[in-house]
N, C-alpha and C positions, 0 to 999 in steps of 0.2 A: 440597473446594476450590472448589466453585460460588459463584454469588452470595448464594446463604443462609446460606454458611455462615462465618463472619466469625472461623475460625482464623487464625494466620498462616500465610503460602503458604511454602514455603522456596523457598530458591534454587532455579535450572532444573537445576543439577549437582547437588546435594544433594536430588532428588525420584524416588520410587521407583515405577514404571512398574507399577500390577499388571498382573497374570496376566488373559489374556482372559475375561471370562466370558459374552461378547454377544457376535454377531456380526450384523453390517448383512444385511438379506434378498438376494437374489443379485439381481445386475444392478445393485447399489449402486457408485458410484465417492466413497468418500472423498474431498475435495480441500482442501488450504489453499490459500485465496486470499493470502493474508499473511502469508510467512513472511523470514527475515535472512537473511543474508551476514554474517561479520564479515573482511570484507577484509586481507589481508598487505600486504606490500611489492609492491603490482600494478604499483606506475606506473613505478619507477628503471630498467627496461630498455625500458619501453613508450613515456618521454613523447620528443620531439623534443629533440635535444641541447640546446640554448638555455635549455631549461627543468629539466633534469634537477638542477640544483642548491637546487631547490624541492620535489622529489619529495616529494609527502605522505609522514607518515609518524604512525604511534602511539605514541607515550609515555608510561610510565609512571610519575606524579612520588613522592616517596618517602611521601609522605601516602596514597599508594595511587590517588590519582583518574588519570584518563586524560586525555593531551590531544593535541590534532590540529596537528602542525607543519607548515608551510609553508614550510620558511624559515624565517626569524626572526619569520614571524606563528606566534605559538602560542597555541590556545583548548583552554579545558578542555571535553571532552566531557560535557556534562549527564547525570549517572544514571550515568556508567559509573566501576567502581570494580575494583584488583584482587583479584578474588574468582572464586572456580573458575568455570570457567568449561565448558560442553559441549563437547567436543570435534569433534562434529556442527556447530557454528558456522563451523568452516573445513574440515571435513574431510569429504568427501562419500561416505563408508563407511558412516563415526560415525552422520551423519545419516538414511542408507538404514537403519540399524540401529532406531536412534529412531522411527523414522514406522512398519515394521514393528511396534514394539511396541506402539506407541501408536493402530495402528489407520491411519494415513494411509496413502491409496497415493497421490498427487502433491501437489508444494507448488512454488507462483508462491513466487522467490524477489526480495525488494526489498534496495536496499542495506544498506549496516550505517552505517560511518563517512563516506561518501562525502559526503552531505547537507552535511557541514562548510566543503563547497565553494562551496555556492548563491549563497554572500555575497561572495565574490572577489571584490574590481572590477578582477581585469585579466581581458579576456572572450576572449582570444587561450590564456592561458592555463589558465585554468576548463574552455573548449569542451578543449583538449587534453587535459585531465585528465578529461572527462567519455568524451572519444570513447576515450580508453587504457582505461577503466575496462570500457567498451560491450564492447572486442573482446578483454577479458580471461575478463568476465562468460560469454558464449558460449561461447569455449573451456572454461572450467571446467564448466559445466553438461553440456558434450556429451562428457566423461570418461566410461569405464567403470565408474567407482564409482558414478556419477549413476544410471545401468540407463534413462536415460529417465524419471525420474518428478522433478527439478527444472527446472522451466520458469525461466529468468531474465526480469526485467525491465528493459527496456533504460533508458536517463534523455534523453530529448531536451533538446540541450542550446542551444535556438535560442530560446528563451523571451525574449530581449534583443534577439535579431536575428530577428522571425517570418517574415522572407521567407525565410531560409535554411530554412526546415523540411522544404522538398517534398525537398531534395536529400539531408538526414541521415534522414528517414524511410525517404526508397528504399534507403537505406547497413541503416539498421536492417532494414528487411526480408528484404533480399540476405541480412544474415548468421544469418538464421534464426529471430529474436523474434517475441515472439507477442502480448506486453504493451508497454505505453510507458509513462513515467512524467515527469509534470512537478511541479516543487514548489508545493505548495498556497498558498503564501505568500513567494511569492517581492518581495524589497525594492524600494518604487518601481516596482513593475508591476501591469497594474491591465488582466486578463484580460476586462474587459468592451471595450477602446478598438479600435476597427475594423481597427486595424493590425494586428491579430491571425486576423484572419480567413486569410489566407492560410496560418496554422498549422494553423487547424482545419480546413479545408478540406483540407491536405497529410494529417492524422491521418485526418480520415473517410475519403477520398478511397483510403487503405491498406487498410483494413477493421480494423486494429492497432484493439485499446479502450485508449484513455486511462485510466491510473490517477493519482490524486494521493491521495497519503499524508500522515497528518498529520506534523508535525514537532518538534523540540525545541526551543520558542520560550518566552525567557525574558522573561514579561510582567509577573511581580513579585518583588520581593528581602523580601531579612529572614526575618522568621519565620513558616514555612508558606509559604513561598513554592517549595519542591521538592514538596510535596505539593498545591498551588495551582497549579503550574505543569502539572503531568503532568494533574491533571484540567481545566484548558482545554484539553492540549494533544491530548486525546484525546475531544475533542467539536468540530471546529473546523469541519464542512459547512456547518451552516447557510447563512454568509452566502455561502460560495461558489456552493455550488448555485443560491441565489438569485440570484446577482449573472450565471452563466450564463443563466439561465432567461431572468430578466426584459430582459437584453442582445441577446436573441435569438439566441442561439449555437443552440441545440438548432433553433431554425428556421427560421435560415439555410444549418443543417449538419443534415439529419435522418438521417444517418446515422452519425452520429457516437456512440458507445459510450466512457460516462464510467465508471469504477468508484471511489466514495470510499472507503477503505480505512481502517481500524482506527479509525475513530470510532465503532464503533456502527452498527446501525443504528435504533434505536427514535426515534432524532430527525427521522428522515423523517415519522413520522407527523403530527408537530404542523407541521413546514415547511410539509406540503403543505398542511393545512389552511389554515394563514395565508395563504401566498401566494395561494392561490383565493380566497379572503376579500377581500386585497388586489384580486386581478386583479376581480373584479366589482363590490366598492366604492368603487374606483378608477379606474376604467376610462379614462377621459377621462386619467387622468395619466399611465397605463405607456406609457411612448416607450421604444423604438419598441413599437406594439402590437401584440398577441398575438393570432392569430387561433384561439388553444386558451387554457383554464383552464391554469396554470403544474404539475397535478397529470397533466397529457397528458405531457409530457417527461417527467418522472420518470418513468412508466411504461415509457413508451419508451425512453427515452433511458439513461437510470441506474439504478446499483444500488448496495448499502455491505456492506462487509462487517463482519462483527464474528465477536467471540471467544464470550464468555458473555454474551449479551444477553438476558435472561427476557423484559424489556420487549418486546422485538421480535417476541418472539415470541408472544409474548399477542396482538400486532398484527399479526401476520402480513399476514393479510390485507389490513388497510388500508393498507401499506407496500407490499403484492405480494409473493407467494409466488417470484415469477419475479425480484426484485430484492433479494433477500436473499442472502447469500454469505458459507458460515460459513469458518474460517479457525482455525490456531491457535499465530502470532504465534511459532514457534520461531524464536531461545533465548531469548528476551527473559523478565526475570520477569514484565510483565503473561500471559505467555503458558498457554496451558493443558495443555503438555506434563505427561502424568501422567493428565490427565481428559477427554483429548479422545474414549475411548471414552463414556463415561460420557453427553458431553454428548449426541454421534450419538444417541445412544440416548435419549435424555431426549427429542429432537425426535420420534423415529418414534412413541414413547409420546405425544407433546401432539398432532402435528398428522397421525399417522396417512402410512402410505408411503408415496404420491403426493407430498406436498408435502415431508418431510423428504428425499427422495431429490432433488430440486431443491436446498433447500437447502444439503445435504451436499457437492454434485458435479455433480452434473445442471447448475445455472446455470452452473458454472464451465465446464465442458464445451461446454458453449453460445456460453458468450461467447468464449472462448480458443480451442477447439477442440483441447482437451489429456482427457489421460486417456481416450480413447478407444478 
């Protein structure tokens, strides 16, 4: 089921976990950086009365597709279909069960259906829905079944209004997170504009690392366009990192800790390249200017995670060992549930135990300060 091997994958419910036959050298911590929720009915007892007649909800239409109600806003969920589904998606047993077999011992958990929300223009409403989600999220994770080994990520939900951030980040801290997350491509907002600084500064200022996750954005129709769609939508850093970089976010905020999240990471390699390129044959143009080559942030500043990346890992090095953050995307079928022993072990064979043991867990550990 790796990158070489061009069978088809089955479904994540219909894939057969083998039996151990490796095991990671001791002092190893396994970690997903990137793993789902598939959310229930969180919000009808959580949102503020006023809004309760809006209460998200998931639907299943008779053609089998799924779609996200709002009301009488209703959108079909891209990719998701009803088809068995892992029980570990909602059930945090199921899932301790799974990562046991499959070799993980912690996973950063990201939304499932929530994203659906980003695009709301009423922002009274959305923020409610985001912050019912926050103090749902927590509790769930900090269940008996969880044993400690799913971290949630929280969604700061001040992206539209960045002055407010300082006061929802201290909200998110109080209740326990350890990760944040903002939408990578959020509509009519444009993460480089100074207004923004007050966010970043609220984020650094926490010691909390920003994640943005890529998303399910429909940028062509017809035919090949679900198969077109999922491969842009799962390469989508580049211009962001760049548009950070060259903004001066990372150097007006140096301590600020960004993680891009399920794109990859082998496309760091050529970014950085470029942007160095840019920054010294350009020089005179980058406003505001850079008192570091644009490949200093990256190092410092960020890292991406991925699933089954070879690329990446051929480049290890030129990306950073210390910025690579593997992950295994449960229960999604991009995900590697089934071979996530396989791949652990594929790293400590290429890049030998020092660096595969970073990659593994080690960075996650670092950045989060989980699994420890």
């Amino acid at each position: 089921m790796g990158a070489s091997d061009l069978s088809m994958i089955p479904w994540p419910a219909e894939r057969v976990i083998p039996k151990p036959d490796w095991f990671p050298p001791a002092g190893t911590s396994v970690i997903s950086a990137d793993d789902h929720i598939t959310e229930g009915d969180v919000w009808i007892d959580r949102l503020p009365a006023k809004f309760r007649d809006r209460a998200p909800r998931v639907n299943f239409t008779e053609d089998g597709h799924a779609e996200f109600a709002v009301g009488s806003d209703v959108r079909r969920v891209p990719g998701i279909f009803r088809r068995p589904q892992l029980k570990g998606a909602w059930d945090a047993a199921s899932r301790i069960r799974d990562m046991d077999a499959d070799g993980v011992d912690h996973a950063l958990l990201f939304h499932g259906n929530v994203a659906q929300l980003f695009g709301n223009p009423d922002d009274d409403f959305m923020f409610a829905c985001l912050d019912a989600y926050n103090e749902w999220f927590i509790e769930y994770c900090s269940q008996s079944e969880a044993k400690g080994r799913l971290h949630p990520i929280a969604i700061l939900p001040t992206w539209r209004h960045p002055e407010q951030s300082r006061d929802y980040v201290a909200k998110i801290k109080s209740m326990g997170y350890k990760a944040l997350e903002l939408p990578s491509e959020p509509r009519d907002i444009y993460y480089n504009s100074s207004r923004f600084d007050p966010m970043w500064a609220a984020i650094a200022d926490s010691g909390i690392p920003l994640s943005f996750h890529v998303g399910a954005y429909l940028a062509f129709r017809g035919a090949g366009s679900f198969g077109a769609n999922l491969t842009r939508n799962f390469a989508p850093f580049r211009p962001l990192w760049a548009l950070l970089t060259f903004s001066g976010v990372f150097e007006r905020h140096p301590n600020l800790k960004v993680v891009f999240t399920e794109g990859g990471a082998s496309w760091a390699a050529s970014a950085i390249d470029d942007a160095n390129k840019i920054w010294r044959a350009r020089n005179p143009e980058v406003n505001p200017p850079l008192p570091h080559p644009p490949s200093y942030y990256w190092h410092k500043n960020c890292a991406a995670t991925f699933m089954d990346d070879p690329t990446a890992i051929i480049l290890a090095d030129r990306i950073g060992v210390d910025n690579i953050i593997w992950s295994a995307d449960y229960p999604h079928p991009e995900g590697v549930l089934g071979e996530s022993r396989a791949l652990v072990r594929s790293y400590f064979e290429q890049l030998g135990e020092e660096k595969a043991k970073k990659i593994v867990g080690g960075n996650a550990q670092r950045i989060w300060g989980i699994g420890k």
